[in-house]
C-alpha positions as CSV (number, residue, x, y, z in Angstrom):
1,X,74.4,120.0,89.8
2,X,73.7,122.2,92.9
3,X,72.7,120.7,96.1
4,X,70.5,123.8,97.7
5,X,68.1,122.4,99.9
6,X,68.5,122.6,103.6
7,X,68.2,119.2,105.2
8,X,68.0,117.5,102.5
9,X,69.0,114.0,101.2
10,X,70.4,113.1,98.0
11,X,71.5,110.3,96.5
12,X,72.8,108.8,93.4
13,X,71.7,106.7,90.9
14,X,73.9,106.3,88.5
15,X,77.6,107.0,88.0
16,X,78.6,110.3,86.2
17,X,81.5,109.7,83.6
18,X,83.9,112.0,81.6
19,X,81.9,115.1,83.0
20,X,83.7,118.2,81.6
21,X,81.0,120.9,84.0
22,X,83.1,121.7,87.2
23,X,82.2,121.4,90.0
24,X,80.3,118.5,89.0
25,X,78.5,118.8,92.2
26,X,78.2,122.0,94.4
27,X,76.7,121.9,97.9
28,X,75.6,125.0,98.3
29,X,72.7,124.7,101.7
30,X,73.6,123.1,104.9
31,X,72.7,120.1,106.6
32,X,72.6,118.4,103.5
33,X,73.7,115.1,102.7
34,X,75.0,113.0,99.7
35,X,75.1,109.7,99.8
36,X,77.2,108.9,96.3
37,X,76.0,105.0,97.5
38,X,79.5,104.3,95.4
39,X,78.4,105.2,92.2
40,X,81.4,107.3,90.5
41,X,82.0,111.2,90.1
42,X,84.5,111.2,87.0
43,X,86.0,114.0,84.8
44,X,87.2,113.9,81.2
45,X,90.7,115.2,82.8
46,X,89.3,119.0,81.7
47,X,86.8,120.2,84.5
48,X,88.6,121.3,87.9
49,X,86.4,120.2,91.1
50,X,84.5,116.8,91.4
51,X,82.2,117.9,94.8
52,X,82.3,121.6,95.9
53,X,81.6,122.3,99.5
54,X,80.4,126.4,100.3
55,X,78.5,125.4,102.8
56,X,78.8,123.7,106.8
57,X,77.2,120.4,108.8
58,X,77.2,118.5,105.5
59,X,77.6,114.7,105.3
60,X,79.4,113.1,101.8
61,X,79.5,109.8,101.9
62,X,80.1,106.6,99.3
63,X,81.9,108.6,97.0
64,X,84.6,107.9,93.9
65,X,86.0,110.4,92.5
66,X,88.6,110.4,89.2
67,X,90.3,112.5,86.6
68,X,89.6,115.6,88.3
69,X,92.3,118.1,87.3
70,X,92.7,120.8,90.3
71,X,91.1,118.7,93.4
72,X,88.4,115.8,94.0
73,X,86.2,117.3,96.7
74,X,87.1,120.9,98.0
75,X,85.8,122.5,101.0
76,X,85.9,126.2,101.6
77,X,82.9,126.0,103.3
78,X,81.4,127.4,106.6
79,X,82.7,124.1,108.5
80,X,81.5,121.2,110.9
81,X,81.2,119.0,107.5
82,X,81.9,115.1,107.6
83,X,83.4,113.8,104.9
84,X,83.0,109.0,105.2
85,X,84.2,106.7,102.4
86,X,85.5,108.7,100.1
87,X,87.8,107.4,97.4
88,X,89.6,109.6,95.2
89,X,92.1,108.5,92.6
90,X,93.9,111.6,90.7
91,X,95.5,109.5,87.7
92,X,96.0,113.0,85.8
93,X,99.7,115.2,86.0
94,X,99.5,118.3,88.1
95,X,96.2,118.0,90.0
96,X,96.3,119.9,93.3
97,X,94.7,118.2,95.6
98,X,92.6,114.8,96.0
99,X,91.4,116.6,99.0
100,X,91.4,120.1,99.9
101,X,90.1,121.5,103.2
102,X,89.8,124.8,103.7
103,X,87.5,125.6,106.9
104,X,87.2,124.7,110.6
105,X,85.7,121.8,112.6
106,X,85.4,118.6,110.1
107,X,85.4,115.3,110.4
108,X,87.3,112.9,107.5
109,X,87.4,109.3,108.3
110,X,87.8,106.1,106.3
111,X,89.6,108.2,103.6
112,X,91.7,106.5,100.3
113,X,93.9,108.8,98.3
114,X,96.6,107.8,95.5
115,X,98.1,110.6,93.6
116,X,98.0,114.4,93.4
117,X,100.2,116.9,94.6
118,X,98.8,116.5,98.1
119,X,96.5,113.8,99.3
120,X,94.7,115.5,102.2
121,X,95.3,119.2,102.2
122,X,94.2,121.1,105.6
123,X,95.2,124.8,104.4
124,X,95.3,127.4,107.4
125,X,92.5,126.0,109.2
126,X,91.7,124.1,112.6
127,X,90.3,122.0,114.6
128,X,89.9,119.0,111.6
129,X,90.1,115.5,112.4
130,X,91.2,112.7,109.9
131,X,90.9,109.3,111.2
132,X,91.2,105.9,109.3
133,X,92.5,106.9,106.0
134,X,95.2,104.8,103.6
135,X,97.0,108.0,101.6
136,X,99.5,107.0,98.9
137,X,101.5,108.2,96.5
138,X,101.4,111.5,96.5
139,X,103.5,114.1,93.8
140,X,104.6,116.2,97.2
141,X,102.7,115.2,100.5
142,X,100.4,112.7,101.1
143,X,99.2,114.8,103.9
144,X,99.6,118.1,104.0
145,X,99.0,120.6,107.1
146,X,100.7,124.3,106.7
147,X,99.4,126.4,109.7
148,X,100.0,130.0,110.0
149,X,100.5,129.9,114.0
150,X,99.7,127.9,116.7
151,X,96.2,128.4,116.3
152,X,96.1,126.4,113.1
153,X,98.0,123.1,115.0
154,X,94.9,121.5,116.8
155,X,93.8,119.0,113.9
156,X,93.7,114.9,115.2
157,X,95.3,112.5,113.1
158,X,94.9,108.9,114.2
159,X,95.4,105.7,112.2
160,X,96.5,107.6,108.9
161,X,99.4,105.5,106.6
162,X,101.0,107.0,104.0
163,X,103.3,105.6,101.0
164,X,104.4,101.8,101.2
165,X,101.7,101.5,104.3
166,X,103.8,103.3,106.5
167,X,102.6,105.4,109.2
168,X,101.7,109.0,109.3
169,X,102.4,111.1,111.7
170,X,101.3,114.2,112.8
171,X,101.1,115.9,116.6
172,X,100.6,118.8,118.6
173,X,100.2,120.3,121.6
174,X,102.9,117.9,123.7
175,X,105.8,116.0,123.4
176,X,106.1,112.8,121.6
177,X,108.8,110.3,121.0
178,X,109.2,108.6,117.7
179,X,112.0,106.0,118.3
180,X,112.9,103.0,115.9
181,X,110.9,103.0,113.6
182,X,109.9,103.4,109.3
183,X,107.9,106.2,108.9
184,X,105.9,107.9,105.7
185,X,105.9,111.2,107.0
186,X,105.8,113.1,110.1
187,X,104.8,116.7,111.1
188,X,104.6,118.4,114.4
189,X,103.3,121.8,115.4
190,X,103.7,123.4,118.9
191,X,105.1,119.9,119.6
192,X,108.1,121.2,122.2
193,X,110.8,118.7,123.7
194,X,109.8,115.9,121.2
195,X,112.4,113.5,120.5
196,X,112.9,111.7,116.9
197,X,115.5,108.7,117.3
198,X,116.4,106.3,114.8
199,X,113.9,106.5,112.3
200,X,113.7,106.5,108.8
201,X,111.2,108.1,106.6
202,X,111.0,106.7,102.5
203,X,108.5,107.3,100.8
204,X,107.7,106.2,96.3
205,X,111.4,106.4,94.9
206,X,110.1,107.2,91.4
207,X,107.6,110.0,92.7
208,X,109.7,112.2,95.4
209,X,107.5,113.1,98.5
210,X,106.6,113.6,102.4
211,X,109.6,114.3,105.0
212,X,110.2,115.6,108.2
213,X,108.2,119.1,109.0
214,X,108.3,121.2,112.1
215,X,106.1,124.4,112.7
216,X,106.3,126.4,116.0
217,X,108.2,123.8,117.6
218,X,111.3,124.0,120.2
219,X,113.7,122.1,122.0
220,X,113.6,119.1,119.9
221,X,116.3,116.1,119.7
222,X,116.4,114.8,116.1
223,X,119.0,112.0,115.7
224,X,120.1,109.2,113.7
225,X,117.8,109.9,111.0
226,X,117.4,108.7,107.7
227,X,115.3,110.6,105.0
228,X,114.9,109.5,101.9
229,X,112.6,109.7,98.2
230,X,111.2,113.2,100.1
231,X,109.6,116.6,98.7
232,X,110.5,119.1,101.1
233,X,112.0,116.6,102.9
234,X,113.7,118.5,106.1
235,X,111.5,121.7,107.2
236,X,111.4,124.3,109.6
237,X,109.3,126.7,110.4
238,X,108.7,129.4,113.3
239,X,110.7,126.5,115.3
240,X,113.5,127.3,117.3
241,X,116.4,125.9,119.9
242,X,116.3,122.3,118.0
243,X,119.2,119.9,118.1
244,X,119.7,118.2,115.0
245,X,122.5,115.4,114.9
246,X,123.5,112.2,112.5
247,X,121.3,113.1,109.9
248,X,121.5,111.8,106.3
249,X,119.1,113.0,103.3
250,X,119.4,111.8,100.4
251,X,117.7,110.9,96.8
252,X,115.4,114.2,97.2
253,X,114.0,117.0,95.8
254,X,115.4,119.3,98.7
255,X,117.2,118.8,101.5
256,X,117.0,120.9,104.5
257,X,114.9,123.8,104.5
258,X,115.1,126.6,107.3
259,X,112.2,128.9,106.5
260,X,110.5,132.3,108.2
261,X,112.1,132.3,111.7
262,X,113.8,129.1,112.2
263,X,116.6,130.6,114.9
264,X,119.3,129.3,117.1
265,X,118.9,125.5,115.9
266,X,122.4,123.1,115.6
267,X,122.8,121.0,113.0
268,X,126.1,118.9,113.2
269,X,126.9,115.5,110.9
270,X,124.5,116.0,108.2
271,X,124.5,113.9,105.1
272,X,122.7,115.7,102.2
273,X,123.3,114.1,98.5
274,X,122.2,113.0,95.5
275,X,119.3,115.8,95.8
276,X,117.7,117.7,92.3
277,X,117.3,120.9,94.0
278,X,118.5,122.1,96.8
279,X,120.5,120.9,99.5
280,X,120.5,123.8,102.0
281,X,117.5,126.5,101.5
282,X,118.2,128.4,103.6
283,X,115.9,131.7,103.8
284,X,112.9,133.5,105.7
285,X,115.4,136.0,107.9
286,X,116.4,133.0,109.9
287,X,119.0,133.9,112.8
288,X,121.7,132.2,115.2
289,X,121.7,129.0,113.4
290,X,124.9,126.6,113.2
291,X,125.4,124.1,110.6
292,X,128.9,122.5,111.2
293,X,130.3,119.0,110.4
294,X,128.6,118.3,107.4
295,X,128.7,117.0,104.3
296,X,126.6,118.3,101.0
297,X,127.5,116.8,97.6
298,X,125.8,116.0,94.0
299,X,123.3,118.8,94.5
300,X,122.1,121.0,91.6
301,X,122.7,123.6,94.4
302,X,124.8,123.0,97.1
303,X,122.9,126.2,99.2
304,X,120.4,128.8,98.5
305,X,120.7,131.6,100.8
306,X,117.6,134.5,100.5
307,X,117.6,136.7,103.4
308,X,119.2,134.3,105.5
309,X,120.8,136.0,108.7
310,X,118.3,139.1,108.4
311,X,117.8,139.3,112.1
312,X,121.2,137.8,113.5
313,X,124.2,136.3,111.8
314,X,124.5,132.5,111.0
315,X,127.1,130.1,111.3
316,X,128.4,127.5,108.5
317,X,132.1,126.0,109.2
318,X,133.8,123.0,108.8
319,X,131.8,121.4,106.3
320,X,132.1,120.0,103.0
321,X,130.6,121.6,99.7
322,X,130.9,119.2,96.2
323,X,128.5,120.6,93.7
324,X,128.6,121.8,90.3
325,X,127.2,125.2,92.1
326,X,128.2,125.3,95.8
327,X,126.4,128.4,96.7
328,X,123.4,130.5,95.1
329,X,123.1,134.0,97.0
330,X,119.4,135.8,96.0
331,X,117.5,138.5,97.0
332,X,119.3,140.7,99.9
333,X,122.3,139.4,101.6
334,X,123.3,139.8,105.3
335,X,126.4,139.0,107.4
336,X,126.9,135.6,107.8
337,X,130.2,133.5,109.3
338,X,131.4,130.9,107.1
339,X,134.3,130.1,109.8
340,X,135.3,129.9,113.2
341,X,138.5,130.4,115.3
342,X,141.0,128.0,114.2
343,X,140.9,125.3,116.5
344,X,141.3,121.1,117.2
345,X,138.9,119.0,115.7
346,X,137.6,116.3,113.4
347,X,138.5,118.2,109.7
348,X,135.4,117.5,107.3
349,X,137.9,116.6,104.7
350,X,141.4,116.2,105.9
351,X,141.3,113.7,108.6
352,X,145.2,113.9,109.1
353,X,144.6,117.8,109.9
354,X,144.6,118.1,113.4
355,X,142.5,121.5,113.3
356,X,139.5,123.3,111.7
357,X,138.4,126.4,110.9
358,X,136.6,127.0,107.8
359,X,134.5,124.7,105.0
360,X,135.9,123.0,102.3
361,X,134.7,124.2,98.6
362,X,134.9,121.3,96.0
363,X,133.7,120.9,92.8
364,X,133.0,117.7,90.8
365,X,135.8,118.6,88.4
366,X,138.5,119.1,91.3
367,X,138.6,122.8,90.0
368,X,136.8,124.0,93.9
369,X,138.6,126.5,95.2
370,X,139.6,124.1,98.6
371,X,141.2,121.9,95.8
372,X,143.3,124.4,94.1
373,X,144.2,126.5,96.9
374,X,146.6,124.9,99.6
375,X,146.2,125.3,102.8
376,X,149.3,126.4,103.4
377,X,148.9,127.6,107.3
378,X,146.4,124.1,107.9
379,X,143.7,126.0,109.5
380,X,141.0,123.6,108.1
């Protein structure tokens, strides 16, 4: 059904059940509002879009929505829409989005989600504010905010939980401090000199989602952090001159990911196992990075390196690699330094050797080249 008059009220009657038309319901004129006065908006599992928003200053309220197979209500609208009570339950494999947001200025508040690939999606947009919502069990994120640049970080999220009834959290614009605390999720965007202490974020250990997410973000402490059950669980993005310390990740689909422009960050004592991906993704022309100290084991892939090092060399040394494949090299290759001047230090593997230098290759077997090759000169 299309919604096309201006100013208009409509309500429902009746609920609308295995619907196979998508979108069910298009709002199409602005100023419009439905009130779905909790009457249902289900799909057979077939039809893509329960409540289509093209449209801006809109009110949907009262709503269930089920079975949709791509997202439940999605807004590509003209903006300044407000989007109250809205359930929606994505019970079917592969659907996109429970939510999908993709214009300026709205309001979502009092908000349930459970399933989907993302619960709340705000793609490239700003200025959106979700308040009050419970969002659960996502496939990837329960919430999900990807901005292209600092102009995309202004959205307000206040009183959101995620999986387990754990708190959301995403900021911008200032500093905050997250100390002590279990976590769902947290993402921060133009969020400089933040500090993340003793946390842990775990999320559904049958479902793998949410993590730790920085955009355009610098000069941030991360330590003593525990990450587990996560998507994309450690991510940067345009964020640079970040300390990251005593981290472990584990039980994931990735671990850490350093994306487009990620430079000059530290990462010492990492932790990064049992993980059905990736541990290390490393891509996106980041530069002047140091990983060191660290430990990555029981990965399919140990590290996936695309571009890495483009625009200035990387540097990877005294760590531990045990994985079936230790290292996957695509796309073009630049100069990278997988060791340092032999020197004193805690060895990664050897803690009788006095020195370091390099990393140490292992395989599950005991055929990694570390493990067959003695190191004859003990230079780590």
């Amino acid at each position: 059904s299309a919604l096309n008059q201006t100013g208009m009220l409509y309500c429902l009657n009746q609920s609308l059940i295995n619907k196979t038309t998508s979108p069910c319901i298009s709002i199409d004129a602005n100023n419009i509002t439905l009130d779905c006065q909790w009457y249902l908006i289900d799909s057979d599992g077939t039809a893509y879009t329960g409540i289509y928003i093209s449209s801006g200053n809109n009110t949907i309220r009262n709503c269930t929505l089920t079975d949709w197979s791509n997202t439940g209500i999605f807004d590509s609208g003209s903006g300044g829409n407000t989007l109250e009570y809205i359930t929606v339950n994505a019970t079917l494999q592969g659907i996109a989005s429970c939510i999908q947001i993709e214009s300026n200025n709205n309001i979502l508040r009092n908000i349930t989600t459970n399933g989907g690939d993302l619960g709340v999606y705000f793609k490239y947009t700003s200025n959106n504010s979700l308040i009050n919502a419970n969002l659960q069990n996502a496939n990837w994120e329960d919430l999900a905010i990807y901005p292209n640049s600092t102009d995309e970080c202004n959205h307000e999220v206040i009183n959101v939980t995620g999986t387990g009834g754990y708190p959301i959290y995403y900021h911008h614009g200032s500093a905050i401090n997250i100390t002590n605390e279990r976590v769902a999720e947290i993402c921060l965007c133009n969020a400089n000199n933040s500090r993340i202490i003793n946390v842990t974020i775990s999320s559904n250990p049958d479902i793998k989602e949410n993590g730790l997410a920085f955009f355009d973000t610098y000069n941030i402490l991360v330590e003593n952090v525990t990450l587990e059950y996560g998507a994309d669980t450690f991510f940067f993005k345009r964020s640079d001159n970040n300390t990251i310390k005593n981290v472990v990740i584990k039980n994931s689909e990735y671990g850490l990911t350093l994306s487009t422009s990620a430079d000059n960050n530290t990462f010492t004592n990492l932790v990064i196992y049992n993980i059905s991906k990736r541990g290390l993704r490393l891509y996106g022309g980041s530069a002047n990075n140091t990983i060191k100290d660290s430990k990555i084991y029981n990965c399919s892939e140990g590290m996936y390196i695309n571009t890495f090092g483009q625009y200035g060399s990387n540097l990877i040394y005294n760590n531990l690699f045990n994985n079936t494949l230790n290292y996957n090299f695509s796309g073009a290759n630049y100069t990278n330094y997988w060791n340092t001047t032999k020197q004193t230090g805690d060895n990664i593997y050897e803690p009788s050797n006095p020195y370091i230098g390099g990393n140490f290759w292992a395989e599950p077997d005991g055929t990694g080249y570390s493990e067959i090759c003695a190191d004859s000169d003990i230079d780590g």
